[in-house]
Each structure stands twice: as structure tokens, then as C-alpha cells.
C-alpha positions, 0 to 999 in steps of 0.5 A: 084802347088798343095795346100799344106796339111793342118794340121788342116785336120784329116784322116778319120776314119775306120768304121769296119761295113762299111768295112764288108758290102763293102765286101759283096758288092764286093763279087758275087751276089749269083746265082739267081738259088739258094733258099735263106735260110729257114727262123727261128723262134723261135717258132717250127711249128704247127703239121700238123692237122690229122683226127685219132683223130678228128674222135673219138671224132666226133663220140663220141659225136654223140648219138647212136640211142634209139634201141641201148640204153640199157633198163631201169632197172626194178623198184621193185614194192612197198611193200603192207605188213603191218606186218612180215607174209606179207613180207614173203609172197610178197618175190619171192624168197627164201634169206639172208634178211635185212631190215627196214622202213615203212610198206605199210599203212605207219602207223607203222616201223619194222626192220627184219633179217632172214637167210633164208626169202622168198616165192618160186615163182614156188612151192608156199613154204614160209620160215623163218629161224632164224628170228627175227623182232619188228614191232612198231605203228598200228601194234606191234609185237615182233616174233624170231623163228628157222625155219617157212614153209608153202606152198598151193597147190589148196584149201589146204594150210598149215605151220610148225614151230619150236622154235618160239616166239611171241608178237603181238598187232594191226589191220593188222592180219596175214590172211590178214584182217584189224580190231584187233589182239593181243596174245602171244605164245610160240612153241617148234613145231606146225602145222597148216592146213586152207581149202578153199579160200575166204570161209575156216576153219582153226585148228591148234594144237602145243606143246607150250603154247598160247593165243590170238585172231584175227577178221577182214575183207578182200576182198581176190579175189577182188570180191568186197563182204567182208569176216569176219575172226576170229581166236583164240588160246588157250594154244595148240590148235587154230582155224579159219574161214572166211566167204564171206558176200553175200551181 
């Protein structure tokens, strides 16, 4: 006789996960041919890496060789002028011009303006126009003038100028000697002719008003023998000569 049922006994419960895997237990095993599903993340993949791009930048990072590079720019050469009749002289070309600072010696400043200020490499012509300068120290000078012109042309050199002014007080003359100079002038137009080279004579004639002087000493071809200049001026006439010591 089989045990009566207990009371006491409960049914088992239902577990809902428990029957959802026994399903999948009961259901076909999949085909082993089958490839099983492509895993996710959740981070997408690296882009496979590409040489289009490493390539440049390797390349750019190489330096080229010394034959490719491009030349150094030419540094200007330092000025040797000491006063405005020299700046114009060791200009190459013919330009607009502006400029401030030291003089060579480093014992004077000056600030100049011109619209035309220059010397013409190929025919020698130096030229001023509508210029004004101050020049303050071992050299002082105080100048405007219209126009200034003037070239050489072997032994032979000479200059014209129109409408200018000038003040001037110092040791750096105009002929490029070292020693002293002062004067003061005014020329509604004036010229000047110099002949000769370390040994010249000059004279010059305008019609303005003037008076100044200047002497000094130089060594203008570099010979290593001195030469004593002197120059004067006196309302509208001027003068002037240099002498090579034969010493």
C-alpha cells in the first residue's frame, strides 16, 4: 500500500531561468559547420594602420642635405661714414632714404631723410634730394637742401647744388680727412670742380653767402703716406688742396 501524501510536503516551486535553460538544453545542438557569432565590444576597432601618412611625415623629418639648402642672405657691410657727405658716398644705389643711429667712430648720432639719396654704382653720380639731416657729437651738423649732385670721371671730379643750407662743427671733414671743421653757408646754387687724386686743387664758386674752413689729414689710397687738406670759403668763392707727405 503506497504511503499516503503528506500534507506537511510543498510543490515544488517553478524557476523561470531554470526552464528557459532546460529549453535550450532540449533544443538542437547547432551545426558544428556553423561559425559561431562575431564577438561585440563596446569600443569600435583600431583602423588598420596605413604607410600614406607615416611616409611624409618620415620624410619630413629627414633633413635635406647642405647642397639643397638655400644660401645664407648677404649680410650689409658696416658703415665707415661719419657724417652725412659720407653716407651718401657709401650708398650703392640711388633711393628713398631714412635713417638714424651711430656714426662709424661711434662718437657722434645723426638722423637723416632724403627722397632721393644715393650714389650710382655704374656711373659714379651721387645725389641728394630734398634732404635734411642733424648730426650731434664729435661731428655736428645741421644741413637741408633741395637738390646736391656730383660724380668723378678719372682725375676729374666735381658737384652742383641748389637751395641748400648748412651748419657744421667737428673733426670728420667732408674730404675725408680727421682734424677740424666748422662753417656756415647758404646757396641759391653753387658749383664746384676738385682735380687730381691723393695730390688735388679744388675751387668753387656760387651765389650764396658762406664762410667756414677745414684741415685735416687722410690717407686716401691707402699708401701708408698721409696727405694734409685744407679747405676755405669765404662768402661766394671757396678753395682747396690736398698734399701727399713724401715722407
Amino acid at each position: 500500500m503506497p504511503d499516503p501524501i503528506s500534507s506537511s510536503s510543498s510543490p515544488p516551486s517553478y524557476d523561470p531561468y531554470a526552464d528557459d535553460v532546460g529549453q535550450v538544453s532540449r533544443a538542437d545542438a547547432p551545426n558544428s559547420s556553423q561559425s559561431p557569432p562575431p564577438a561585440t565590444s563596446s569600443s569600435p576597432p583600431e583602423p588598420p594602420a596605413t604607410s600614406s601618412a607615416a611616409v611624409p611625415r618620415l620624410v619630413s623629418s629627414v633633413p635635406p642635405p647642405v647642397s639643397v639648402l638655400p644660401p645664407p642672405a648677404p649680410s650689409a657691410p658696416a658703415s665707415s661714414a661719419n657724417n652725412n657727405a659720407q653716407r651718401t658716398t657709401e650708398r650703392t644705389e640711388i633711393a628713398p632714404y631714412a635713417s638714424y643711429g651711430k656714426t662709424a667712430s661711434g662718437d657722434s648720432v645723426y638722423a637723416g631723410v632724403a627722397l632721393y639719396k644715393g650714389r650710382d654704382a655704374k656711373s659714379g653720380l651721387e645725389v641728394e634730394v630734398l634732404s635734411g639731416s642733424v648730426q650731434v657729437g664729435a661731428q655736428n651738423e645741421l644741413q637741408i637742401g633741395f637738390q646736391r649732385a656730383g660724380g668723378a670721371q678719372g682725375a676729374l671730379a666735381g658737384s652742383v647744388e641748389t637751395f641748400t643750407a648748412r651748419a657744421n662743427l667737428g673733426i670728420y671733414n667732408d674730404d675725408g680727412s680727421k682734424g677740424l671743421n666748422v662753417g656756415v653757408s647758404a646757396t641759391a646754387v653753387g658749383f664746384e670742380a676738385t682735380v687730381g687724386g691723393p695730390n688735388s686743387v679744388s675751387y668753387g664758386v656760387s651765389a650764396g653767402v658762406g664762410l667756414g674752413g677745414s684741415v685735416g689729414l687722410r690717407d686716401v689710397d691707402g699708401d701708408g703716406k698721409k696727405e694734409l687738406c685744407f679747405r676755405a670759403s669765404f662768402l661766394a668763392a671757396s678753395v682747396g688742396a690736398c698734399g701727399e707727405s713724401p715722407l
